[in-house]
N, C-alpha and C positions, 0 to 999 in steps of 0.2 A: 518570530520564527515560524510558529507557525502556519499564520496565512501564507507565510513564503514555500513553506515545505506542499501546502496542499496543491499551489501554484506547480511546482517544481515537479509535484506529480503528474501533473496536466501535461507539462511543456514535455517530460519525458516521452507521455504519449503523444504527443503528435510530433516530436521532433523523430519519431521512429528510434528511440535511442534504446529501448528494450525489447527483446528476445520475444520473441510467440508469447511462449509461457511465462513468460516477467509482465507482459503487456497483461497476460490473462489477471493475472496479482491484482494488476495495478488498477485495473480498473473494477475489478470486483470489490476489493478496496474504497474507491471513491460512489461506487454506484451501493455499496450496502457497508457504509461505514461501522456502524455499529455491530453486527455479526461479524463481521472481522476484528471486531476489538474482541469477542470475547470467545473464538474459536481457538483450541490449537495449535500447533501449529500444523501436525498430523489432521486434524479436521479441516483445517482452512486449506493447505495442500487438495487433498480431498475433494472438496466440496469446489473449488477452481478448478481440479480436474489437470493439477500439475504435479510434480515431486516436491517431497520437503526440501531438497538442494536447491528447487527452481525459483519456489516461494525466501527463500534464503538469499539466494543473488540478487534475487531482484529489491531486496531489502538491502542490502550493498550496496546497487548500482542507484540506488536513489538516495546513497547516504548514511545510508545506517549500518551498523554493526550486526545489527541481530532481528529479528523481530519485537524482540521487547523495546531497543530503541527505535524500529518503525514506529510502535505503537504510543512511542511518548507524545510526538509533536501532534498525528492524528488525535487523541484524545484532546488534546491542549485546544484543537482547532472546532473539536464536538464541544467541546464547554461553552469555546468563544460564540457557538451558536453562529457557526462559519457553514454555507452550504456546502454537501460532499463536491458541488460540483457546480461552476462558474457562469 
């Protein structure tokens, strides 16, 4: 699942399937995996330079419930010693 999820983040961005600011998530996400595992959500918001709602939806629109289940399958993929990026 998780190679597929990191996958899934990828196709989202180029399939243009998320929002500015979801796009902003999504790739600060796979470009600095680790800092976003262990930011906030108030921080990570922030530091993207989007709102907590924005960083939220866009954790929705990729599948997940929340941030905390964003951050399952991302972790699972940093273990697997999986590049942030393809």
């Amino acid at each position: 699942m998780t190679t597929h999820f990191v996958i899934r983040v990828q196709a989202a961005l180029e399939a243009g399937e998320l929002s500015r600011g979801e796009r902003r998530f999504a790739q600060f996400v796979l470009e600095a995996p680790d800092e976003a595992m262990r930011l906030s959500l108030a921080k990570l918001a922030e530091t993207v330079g989007v709102s907590e709602p924005t960083v939220l939806r866009g954790c929705r629109r990729l599948g997940c419930a929340n941030l905390q289940a964003f951050r399952i399958p991302m972790a699972g993929a940093g273990a697997r010693g999986l590049p942030a990026t393809h």
